[in-house]
C-alpha positions in Angstrom: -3.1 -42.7 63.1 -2.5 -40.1 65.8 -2.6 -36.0 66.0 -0.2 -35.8 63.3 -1.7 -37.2 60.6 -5.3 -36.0 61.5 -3.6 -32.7 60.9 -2.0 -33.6 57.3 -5.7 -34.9 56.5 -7.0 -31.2 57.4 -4.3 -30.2 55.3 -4.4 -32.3 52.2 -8.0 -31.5 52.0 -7.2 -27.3 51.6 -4.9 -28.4 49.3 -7.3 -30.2 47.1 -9.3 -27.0 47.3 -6.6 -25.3 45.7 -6.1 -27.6 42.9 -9.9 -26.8 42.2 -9.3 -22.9 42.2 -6.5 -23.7 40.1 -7.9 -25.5 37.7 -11.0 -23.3 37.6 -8.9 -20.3 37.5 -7.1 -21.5 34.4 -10.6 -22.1 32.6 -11.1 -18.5 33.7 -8.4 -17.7 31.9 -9.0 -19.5 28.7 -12.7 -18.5 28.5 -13.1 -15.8 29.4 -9.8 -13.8 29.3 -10.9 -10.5 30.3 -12.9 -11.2 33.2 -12.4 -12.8 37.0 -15.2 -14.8 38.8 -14.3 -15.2 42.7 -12.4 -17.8 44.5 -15.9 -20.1 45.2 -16.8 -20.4 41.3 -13.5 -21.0 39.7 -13.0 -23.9 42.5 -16.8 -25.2 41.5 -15.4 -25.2 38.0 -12.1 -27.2 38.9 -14.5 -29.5 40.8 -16.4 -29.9 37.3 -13.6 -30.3 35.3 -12.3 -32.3 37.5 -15.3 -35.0 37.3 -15.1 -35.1 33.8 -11.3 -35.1 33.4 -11.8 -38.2 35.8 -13.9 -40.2 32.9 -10.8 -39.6 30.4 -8.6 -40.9 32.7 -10.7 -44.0 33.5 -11.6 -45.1 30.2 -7.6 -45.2 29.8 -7.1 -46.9 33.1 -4.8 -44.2 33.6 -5.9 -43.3 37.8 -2.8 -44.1 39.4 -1.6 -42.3 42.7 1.8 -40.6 40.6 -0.9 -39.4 38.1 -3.3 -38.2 40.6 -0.6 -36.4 42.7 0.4 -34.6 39.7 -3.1 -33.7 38.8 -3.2 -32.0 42.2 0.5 -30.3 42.1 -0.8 -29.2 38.5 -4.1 -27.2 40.1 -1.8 -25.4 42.6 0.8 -24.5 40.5 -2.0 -22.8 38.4 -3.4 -21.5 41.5 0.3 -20.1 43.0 0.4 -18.4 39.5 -2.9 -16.7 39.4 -2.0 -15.9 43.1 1.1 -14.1 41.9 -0.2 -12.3 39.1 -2.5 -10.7 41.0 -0.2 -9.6 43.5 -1.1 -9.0 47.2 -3.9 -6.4 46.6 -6.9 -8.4 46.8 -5.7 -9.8 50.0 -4.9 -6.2 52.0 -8.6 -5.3 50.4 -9.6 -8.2 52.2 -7.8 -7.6 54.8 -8.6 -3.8 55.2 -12.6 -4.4 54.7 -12.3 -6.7 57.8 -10.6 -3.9 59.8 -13.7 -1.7 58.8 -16.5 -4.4 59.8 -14.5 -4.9 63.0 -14.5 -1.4 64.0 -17.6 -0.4 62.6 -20.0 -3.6 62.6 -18.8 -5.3 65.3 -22.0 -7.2 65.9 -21.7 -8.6 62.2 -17.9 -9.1 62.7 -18.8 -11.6 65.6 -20.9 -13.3 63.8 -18.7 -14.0 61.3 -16.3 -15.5 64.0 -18.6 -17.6 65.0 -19.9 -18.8 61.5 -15.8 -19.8 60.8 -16.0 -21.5 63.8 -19.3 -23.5 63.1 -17.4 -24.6 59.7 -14.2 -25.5 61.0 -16.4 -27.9 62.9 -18.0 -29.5 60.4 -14.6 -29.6 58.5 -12.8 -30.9 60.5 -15.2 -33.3 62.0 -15.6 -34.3 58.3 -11.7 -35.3 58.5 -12.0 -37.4 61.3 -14.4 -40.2 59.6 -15.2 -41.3 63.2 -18.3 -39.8 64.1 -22.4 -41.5 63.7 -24.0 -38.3 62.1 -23.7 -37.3 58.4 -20.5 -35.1 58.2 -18.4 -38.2 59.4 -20.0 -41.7 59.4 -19.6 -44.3 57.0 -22.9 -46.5 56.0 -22.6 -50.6 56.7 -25.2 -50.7 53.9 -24.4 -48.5 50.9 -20.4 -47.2 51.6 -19.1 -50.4 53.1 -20.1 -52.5 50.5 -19.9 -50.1 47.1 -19.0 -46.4 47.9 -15.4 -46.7 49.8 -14.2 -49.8 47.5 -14.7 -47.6 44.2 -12.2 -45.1 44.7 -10.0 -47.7 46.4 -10.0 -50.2 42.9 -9.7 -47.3 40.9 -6.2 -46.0 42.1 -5.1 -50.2 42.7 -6.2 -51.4 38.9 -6.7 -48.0 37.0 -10.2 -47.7 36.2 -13.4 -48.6 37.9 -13.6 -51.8 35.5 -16.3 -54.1 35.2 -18.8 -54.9 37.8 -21.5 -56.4 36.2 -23.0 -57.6 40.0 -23.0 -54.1 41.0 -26.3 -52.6 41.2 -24.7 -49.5 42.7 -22.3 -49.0 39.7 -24.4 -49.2 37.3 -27.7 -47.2 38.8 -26.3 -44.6 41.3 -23.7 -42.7 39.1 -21.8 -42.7 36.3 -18.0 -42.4 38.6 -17.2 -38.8 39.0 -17.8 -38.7 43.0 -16.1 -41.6 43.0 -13.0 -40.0 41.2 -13.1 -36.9 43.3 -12.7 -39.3 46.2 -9.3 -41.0 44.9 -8.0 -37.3 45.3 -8.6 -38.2 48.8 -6.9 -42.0 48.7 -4.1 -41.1 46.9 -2.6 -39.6 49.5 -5.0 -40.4 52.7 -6.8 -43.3 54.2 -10.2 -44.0 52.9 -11.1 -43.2 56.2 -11.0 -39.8 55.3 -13.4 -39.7 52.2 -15.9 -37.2 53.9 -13.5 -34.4 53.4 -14.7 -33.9 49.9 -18.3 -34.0 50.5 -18.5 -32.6 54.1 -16.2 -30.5 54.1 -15.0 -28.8 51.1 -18.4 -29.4 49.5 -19.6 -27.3 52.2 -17.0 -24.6 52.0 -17.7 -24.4 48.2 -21.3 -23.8 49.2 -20.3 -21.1 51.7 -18.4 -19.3 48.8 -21.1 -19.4 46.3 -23.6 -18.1 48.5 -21.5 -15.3 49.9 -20.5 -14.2 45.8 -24.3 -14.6 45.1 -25.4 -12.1 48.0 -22.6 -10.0 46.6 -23.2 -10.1 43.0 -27.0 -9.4 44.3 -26.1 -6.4 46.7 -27.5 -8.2 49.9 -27.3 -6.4 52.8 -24.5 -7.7 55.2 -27.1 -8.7 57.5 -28.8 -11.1 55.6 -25.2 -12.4 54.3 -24.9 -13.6 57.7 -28.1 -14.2 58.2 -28.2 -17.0 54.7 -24.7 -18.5 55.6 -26.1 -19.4 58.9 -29.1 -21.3 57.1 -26.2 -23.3 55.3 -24.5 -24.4 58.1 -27.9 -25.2 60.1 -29.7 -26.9 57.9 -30.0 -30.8 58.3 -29.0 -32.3 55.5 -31.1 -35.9 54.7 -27.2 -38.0 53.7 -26.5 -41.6 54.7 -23.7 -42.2 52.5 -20.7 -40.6 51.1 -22.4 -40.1 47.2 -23.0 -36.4 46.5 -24.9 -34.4 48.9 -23.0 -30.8 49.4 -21.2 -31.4 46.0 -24.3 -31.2 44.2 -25.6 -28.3 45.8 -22.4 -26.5 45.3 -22.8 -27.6 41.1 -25.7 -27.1 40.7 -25.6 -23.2 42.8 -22.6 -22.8 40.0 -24.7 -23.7 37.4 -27.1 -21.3 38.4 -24.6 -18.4 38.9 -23.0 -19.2 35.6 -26.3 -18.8 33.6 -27.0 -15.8 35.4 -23.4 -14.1 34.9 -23.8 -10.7 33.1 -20.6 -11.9 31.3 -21.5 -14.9 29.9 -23.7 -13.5 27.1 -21.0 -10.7 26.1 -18.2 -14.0 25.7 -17.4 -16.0 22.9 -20.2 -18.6 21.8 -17.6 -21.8 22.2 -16.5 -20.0 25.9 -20.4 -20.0 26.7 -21.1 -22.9 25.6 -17.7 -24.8 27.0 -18.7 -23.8 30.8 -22.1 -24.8 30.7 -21.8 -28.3 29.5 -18.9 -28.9 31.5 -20.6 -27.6 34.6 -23.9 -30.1 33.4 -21.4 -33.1 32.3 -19.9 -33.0 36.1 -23.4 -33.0 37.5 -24.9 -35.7 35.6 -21.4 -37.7 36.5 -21.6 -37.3 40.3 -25.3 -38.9 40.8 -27.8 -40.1 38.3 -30.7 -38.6 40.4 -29.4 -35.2 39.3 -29.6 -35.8 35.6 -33.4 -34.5 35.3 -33.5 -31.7 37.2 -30.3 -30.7 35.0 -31.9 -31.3 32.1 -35.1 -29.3 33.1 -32.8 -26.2 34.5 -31.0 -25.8 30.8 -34.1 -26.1 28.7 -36.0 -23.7 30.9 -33.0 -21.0 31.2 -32.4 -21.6 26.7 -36.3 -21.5 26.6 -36.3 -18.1 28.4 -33.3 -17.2 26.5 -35.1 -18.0 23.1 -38.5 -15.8 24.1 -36.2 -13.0 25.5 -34.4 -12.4 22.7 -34.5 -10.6 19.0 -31.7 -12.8 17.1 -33.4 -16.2 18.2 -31.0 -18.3 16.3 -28.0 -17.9 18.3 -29.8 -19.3 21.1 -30.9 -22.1 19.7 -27.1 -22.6 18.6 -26.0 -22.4 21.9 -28.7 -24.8 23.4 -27.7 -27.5 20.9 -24.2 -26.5 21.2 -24.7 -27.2 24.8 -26.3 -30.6 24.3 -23.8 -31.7 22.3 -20.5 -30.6 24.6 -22.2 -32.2 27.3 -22.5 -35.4 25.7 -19.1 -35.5 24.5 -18.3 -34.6 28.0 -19.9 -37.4 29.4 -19.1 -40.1 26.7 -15.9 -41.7 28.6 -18.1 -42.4 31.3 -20.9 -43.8 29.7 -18.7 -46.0 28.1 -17.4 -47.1 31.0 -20.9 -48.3 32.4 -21.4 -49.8 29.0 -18.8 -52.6 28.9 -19.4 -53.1 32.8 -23.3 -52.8 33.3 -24.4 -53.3 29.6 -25.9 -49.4 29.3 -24.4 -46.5 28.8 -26.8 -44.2 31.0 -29.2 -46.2 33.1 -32.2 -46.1 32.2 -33.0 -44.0 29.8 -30.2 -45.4 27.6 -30.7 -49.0 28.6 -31.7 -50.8 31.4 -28.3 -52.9 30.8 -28.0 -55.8 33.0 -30.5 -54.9 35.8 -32.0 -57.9 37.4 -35.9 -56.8 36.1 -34.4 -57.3 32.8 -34.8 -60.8 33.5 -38.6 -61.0 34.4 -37.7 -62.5 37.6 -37.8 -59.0 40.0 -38.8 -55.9 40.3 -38.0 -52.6 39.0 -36.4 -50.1 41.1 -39.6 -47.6 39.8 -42.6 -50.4 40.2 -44.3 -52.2 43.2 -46.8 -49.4 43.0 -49.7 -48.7 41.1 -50.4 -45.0 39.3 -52.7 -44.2 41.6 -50.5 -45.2 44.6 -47.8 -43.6 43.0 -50.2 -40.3 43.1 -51.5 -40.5 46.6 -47.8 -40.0 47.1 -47.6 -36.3 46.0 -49.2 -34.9 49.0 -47.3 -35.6 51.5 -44.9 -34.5 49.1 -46.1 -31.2 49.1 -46.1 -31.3 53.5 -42.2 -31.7 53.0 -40.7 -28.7 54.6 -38.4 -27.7 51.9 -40.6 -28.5 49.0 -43.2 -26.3 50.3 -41.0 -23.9 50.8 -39.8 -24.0 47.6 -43.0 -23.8 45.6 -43.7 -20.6 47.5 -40.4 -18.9 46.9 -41.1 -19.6 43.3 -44.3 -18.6 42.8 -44.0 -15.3 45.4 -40.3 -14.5 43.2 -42.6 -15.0 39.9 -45.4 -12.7 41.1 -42.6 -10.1 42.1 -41.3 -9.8 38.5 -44.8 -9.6 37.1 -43.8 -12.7 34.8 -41.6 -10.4 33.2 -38.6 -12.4 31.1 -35.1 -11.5 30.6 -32.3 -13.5 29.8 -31.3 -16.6 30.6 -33.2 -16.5 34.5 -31.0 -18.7 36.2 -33.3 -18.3 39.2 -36.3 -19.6 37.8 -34.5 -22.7 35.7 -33.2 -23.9 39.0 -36.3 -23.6 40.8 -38.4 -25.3 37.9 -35.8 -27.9 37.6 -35.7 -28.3 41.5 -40.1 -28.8 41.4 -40.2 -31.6 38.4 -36.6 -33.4 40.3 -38.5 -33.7 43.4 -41.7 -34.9 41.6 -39.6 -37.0 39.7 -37.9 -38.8 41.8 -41.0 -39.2 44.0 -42.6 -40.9 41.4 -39.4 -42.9 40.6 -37.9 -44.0 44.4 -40.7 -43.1 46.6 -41.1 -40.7 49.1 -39.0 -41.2 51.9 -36.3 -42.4 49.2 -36.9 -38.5 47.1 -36.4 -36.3 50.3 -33.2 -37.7 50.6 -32.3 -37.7 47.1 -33.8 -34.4 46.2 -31.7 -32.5 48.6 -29.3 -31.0 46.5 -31.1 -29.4 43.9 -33.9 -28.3 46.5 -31.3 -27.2 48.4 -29.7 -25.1 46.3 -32.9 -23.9 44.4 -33.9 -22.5 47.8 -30.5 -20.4 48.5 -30.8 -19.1 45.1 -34.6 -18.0 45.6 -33.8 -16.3 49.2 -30.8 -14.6 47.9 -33.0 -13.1 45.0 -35.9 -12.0 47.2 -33.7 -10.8 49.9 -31.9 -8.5 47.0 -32.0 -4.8 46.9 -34.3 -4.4 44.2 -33.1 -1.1 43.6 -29.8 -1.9 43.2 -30.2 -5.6 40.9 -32.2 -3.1 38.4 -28.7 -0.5 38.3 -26.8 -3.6 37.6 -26.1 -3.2 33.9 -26.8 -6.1 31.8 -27.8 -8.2 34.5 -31.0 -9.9 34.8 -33.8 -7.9 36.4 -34.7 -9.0 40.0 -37.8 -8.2 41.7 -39.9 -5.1 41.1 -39.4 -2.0 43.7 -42.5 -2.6 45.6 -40.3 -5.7 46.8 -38.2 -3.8 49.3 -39.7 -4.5 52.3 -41.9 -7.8 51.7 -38.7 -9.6 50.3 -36.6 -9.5 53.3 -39.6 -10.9 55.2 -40.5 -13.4 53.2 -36.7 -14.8 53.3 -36.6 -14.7 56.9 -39.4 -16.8 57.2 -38.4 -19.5 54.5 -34.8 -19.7 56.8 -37.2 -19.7 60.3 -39.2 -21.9 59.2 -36.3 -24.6 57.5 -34.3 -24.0 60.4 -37.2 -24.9 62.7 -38.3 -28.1 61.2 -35.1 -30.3 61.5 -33.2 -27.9 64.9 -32.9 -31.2 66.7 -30.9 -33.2 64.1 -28.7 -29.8 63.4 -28.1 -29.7 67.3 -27.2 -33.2 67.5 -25.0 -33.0 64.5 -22.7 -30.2 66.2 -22.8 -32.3 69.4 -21.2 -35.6 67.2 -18.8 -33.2 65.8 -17.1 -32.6 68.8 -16.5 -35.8 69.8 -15.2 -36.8 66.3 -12.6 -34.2 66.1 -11.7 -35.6 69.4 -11.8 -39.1 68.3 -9.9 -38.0 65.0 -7.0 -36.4 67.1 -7.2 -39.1 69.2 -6.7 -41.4 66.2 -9.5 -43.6 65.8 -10.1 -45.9 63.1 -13.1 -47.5 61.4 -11.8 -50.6 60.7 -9.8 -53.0 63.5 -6.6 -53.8 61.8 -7.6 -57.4 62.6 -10.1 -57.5 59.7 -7.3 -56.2 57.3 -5.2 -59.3 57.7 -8.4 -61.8 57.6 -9.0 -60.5 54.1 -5.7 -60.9 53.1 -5.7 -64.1 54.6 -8.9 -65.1 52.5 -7.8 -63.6 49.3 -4.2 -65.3 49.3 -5.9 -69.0 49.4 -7.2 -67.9 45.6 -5.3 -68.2 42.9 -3.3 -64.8 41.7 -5.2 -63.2 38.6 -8.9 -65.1 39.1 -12.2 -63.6 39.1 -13.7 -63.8 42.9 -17.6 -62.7 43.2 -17.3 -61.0 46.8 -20.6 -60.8 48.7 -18.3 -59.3 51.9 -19.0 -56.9 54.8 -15.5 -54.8 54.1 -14.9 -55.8 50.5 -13.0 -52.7 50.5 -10.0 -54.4 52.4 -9.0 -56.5 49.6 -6.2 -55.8 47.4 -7.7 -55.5 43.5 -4.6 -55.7 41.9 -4.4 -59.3 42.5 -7.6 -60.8 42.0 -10.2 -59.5 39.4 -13.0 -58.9 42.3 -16.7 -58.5 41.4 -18.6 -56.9 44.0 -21.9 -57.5 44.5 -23.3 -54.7 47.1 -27.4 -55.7 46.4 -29.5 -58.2 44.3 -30.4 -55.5 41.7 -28.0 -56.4 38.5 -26.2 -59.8 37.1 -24.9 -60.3 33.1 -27.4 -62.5 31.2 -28.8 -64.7 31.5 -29.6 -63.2 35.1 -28.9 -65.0 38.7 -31.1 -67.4 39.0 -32.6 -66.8 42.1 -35.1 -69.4 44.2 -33.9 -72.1 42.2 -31.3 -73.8 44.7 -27.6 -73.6 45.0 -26.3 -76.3 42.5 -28.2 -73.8 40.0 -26.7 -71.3 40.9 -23.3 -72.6 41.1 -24.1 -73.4 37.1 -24.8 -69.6 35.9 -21.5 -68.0 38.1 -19.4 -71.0 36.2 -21.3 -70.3 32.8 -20.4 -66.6 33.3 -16.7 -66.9 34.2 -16.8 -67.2 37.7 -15.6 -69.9 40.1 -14.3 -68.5 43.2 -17.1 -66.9 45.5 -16.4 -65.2 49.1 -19.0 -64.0 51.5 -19.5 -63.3 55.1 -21.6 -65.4 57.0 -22.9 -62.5 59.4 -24.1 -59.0 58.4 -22.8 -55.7 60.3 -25.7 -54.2 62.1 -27.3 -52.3 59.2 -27.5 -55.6 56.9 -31.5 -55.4 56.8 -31.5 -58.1 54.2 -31.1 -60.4 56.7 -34.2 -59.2 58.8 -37.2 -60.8 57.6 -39.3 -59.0 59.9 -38.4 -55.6 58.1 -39.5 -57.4 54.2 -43.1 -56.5 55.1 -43.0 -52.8 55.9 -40.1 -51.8 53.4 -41.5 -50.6 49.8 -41.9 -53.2 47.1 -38.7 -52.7 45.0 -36.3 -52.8 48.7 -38.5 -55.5 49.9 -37.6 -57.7 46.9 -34.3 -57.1 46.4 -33.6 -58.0 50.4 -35.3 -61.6 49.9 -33.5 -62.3 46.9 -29.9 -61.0 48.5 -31.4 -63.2 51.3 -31.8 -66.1 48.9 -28.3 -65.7 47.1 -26.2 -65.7 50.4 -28.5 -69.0 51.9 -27.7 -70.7 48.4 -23.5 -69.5 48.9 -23.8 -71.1 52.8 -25.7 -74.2 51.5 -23.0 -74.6 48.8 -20.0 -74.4 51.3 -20.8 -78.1 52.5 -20.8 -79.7 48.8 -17.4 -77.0 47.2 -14.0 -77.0 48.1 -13.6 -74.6 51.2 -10.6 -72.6 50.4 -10.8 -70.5 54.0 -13.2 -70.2 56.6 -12.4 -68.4 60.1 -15.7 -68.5 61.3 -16.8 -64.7 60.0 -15.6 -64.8 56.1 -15.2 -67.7 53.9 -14.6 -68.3 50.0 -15.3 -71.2 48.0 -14.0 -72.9 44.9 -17.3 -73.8 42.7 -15.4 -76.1 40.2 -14.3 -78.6 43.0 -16.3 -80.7 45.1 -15.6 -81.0 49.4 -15.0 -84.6 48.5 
């Protein structure tokens, strides 16, 4: 890789962006005919339909790089259309109303400047995939072994397949990040994956915000003011799973329910957008299934109390429930004949070791009570605070008054039970993390209400009503000091996270890789000493590098799920060498060191992790000391030293 091809990357990743506008804009079209949402919500809308388009195409094995290509050329050519038929006025407007801030706002016009400059930062540090912070770094522990060889076996083989050792693929999400990321691969190196995420999930985020303060008639000053809070927040991420996808969804979601439009459209049109928009959420990450569920029954709950001719809503609700299942169905049936559930877990725990009675539960390790003490620290958490206070100051400022569907309340209840929820289910440290996207966009939703002209949200016809006229001047101040005080409690990691993005766009133009090209052949090496077409259980470091076209791989990327009648773990290694021949497998390749991150193989760390990580790194522990003990009684197909793979059904004699 050199200069030239970082550059293609920063293109291909624009033009991805475009296929979402394009696809969003032809929705627009369809639905809703006689109206236009801006740039930032038709592409949130490609991005959704997108995700779900992705769990067609999987169930048919049809993801193939010619068929993902033209997916893509498809979204632009809708987008060059809509671009034409709207002629070049809305760019000179553009173009004119930046003339006028120039001349006349010139402090606000060089803020601006710089705010493009901070995002062509992060964007095009996200391109480089060479960097140790969150816009650009891969994960030894969750993207090595799961995240970057998803999208990779879905463009080699068609689908995502079955990977009935893979804890990851059956509890972390249903596949639609994973699909948006073979938009990347089909074209790019998977070292490039953090432009969907990183960077054009954060440019969608930057859009819906800035149509939100419009729609909401915030002053340009507090535009500016908001945006910057986007790009200096610090974002909890380790891994390339959704972060700044889910806050852009789920700030669609919220704009969608809260679009004066929406209740003057056709009831299939309303209904349509909304599940669709729900479907691609609950597809990018399980953990956002809850809070989604939560933000629709409160906004159809509101709708119902709100409104004379009650049956329509609850129509549309069920409507919605309905579409949304449908929407997810290719999916869940996906998981199904892989991980033996179709949502996990509240459609089946499917083959998740606990199952077995011989570990624990992702949930357990803690007693109710434990699980209780939990809740205040909780409730020290910088953004949860601040969330429960935008909420209840927002609901005091309407005088509990409902109207409509109130987007901005559903997203903020649904943002207080997913935090609490996944507190409950992951732990603490585990829910900050995980909770980030729907607190996240919860909070820009609440700031950009109070910060409002109330004045003006009350002229808006048919809109909801915002807060009360007494608001004027204790709204503005109370979103200031929600962005001071978010800003102010994580400024060092959002200083050192600029800092790394300089030196990855440098170490992107200087062409970089993650991955010495030396490990690419040793795993072709390894995988050619198998036969062609046999199932290999991979336990590897880079189990991305391997070509799934001609060997049916399982991956195995933690101890937490095995088809029945579970791995039978603490038992010895001839044992285990009986259940992976009982259930089809006799080829098994693992590496015999971890790369630094592998904290299985640190006992000292067992002690002081949380019940659930703690057992699942002994029993990981336990299955790759069994695989080592078996290599000196089974046929040793190849072994360099770092990477070696076994044949179970013959014996080293």
């Amino acid at each position: 890789m050199n200069a030239a091809s970082y550059l293609l990357a920063c293109c291909w990743g624009i033009v991805i962006l475009l296929c979402w506008i394009g696809w969003g804009g032809a929705l627009n079209r369809l639905l809703f005919p006689t109206e236009n949402v801006d740039w930032a919500q038709r592409g949130a809308w490609g991005l959704a339909f997108s995700a779900v388009f992705g769990g067609i195409l999987n169930l048919a094995h049809g993801i193939r790089p010619f068929i993902i290509l033209t997916f893509i050329a498809l979204g632009v050519c809708w987008w060059a259309a809509g671009t034409a038929t709207r002629g070049l006025e809305p760019w000179k407007e553009i173009f004119r109303r930046a003339l006028v801030v120039a001349r006349t706002r010139r402090l606000a016009f060089g803020g601006s400047l710089v705010l493009f400059g901070l995002f062509l930062a992060r964007y095009l540090a996200s391109v480089s995939g060479a960097g140790e912070t969150i816009v650009n770094h891969f994960s030894v522990a969750d993207d090595y072994v799961a995240y970057l060889a998803f999208p990779a076996k879905m463009l080699q083989t068609g689908s995502l397949g079955a990977d009935p050792f893979s804890g990851r693929r059956m509890m972390s999400a249903l596949g639609g990040q994973s699909f948006l990321d073979t938009l990347v691969v089909s074209a790019l190196p998977l070292q490039r994956l953090h432009v969907i995420d990183a960077g054009l999930g954060l440019l969608l985020i930057l859009g819906l915000v800035w149509g939100l303060c419009r729609e909401k008639r915030v002053p340009w000053g507090w535009c500016l003011a908001i945006l910057s809070f986007v790009l200096f927040v610090e974002q909890p991420t380790i891994n390339i799973t959704s972060t700044c996808t889910g806050v852009a969804l789920f700030l669609s979601l919220s704009r969608t329910l809260a679009w004066p439009s929406l209740s003057e459209a056709r009831f299939f049109a309303r209904a349509f957008i909304v599940a669709l928009t729900a479907a691609a959420l609950c597809s990018l990450k399980s953990s956002f299934l809850g809070t989604c569920a939560v933000v629709l029954a409160c906004s159809y709950i509101c709708l119902w109390a709100g409104q004379r001719f009650k049956r329509e809503a609850v129509l549309e609700a069920a409507a919605v429930v309905i579409l949304t299942a449908a929407f997810l169905l290719p999916w869940m049936i996906s998981s199904y004949q892989s991980s033996g559930t179709l949502l996990y877990p509240l459609l089946g725990k499917g083959y998740q070791q606990a199952v077995y009675g011989n570990a624990i539960p992702p949930w357990g390790g803690f007693s109710l009570r434990e699980k209780a003490g939990w809740l205040p620290h909780v409730v020290e958490s910088p953004r949860f605070f601040s969330l429960v206070v935008l909420t209840a100051l927002y609901w005091a400022a309407r005088r509990k008054e409902i109207k409509g569907r109130e987007a901005a309340l559903s997203i903020a209840m649904g943002a207080i039970f997913g935090r609490i929820a996944m507190t409950f289910s992951t732990g603490f440290f585990w829910s900050s993390r995980m909770s980030f996207p729907f607190e996240m966009a919860a909070i820009l939703v609440l700031i950009t209400e109070v910060a409002s002209d109330p004045s003006e949200s009350g002229a808006r016809s048919g809109a909801e009503s915002g807060p009360r006229e007494g608001w004027r001047v204790l709204g503005p101040v109370v979103a200031g000091c929600a962005i001071f005080f978010l800003l102010g409690a994580g400024w060092r990691g959002s200083l050192g996270m600029y800092a790394d993005c300089a030196r990855s766009v440098r170490a992107g133009i200087a062409g970089a890789s993650f991955v010495p090209p030396a490990d690419i052949t040793e795993y072709r090496a390894l995988e050619a000493t198998v036969p062609k077409g046999e199932v290999i259980l991979e336990r590897l470091n880079e189990p991305f590098l391997l070509d799934f076209r001609r060997n049916r791989i399982f991956l195995m990327d933690n101890a937490g799920a095995s088809p029945p009648p579970g791995l039978p773990y603490y038992q010895g290694s001839e044992r285990l060498a009986s259940y992976l021949a009982s259930v089809g497998v006799r080829y098994i390749a693992l590496s015999r060191f971890a790369l630094p991150g592998g904290l299985h193989n640190n006992p000292a760390l067992w002690a002081v992790a949380s019940p659930w990580v703690s057992d699942d790194w002994r029993r990981m522990n336990d299955f790759e000391q069994n695989v080592k003990e078996l290599a000196r009684t089974k046929k040793v197909l190849y072994d360099d030293g770092n990477i070696f793979a076994l044949d179970l059904q013959t014996s080293s004699r």
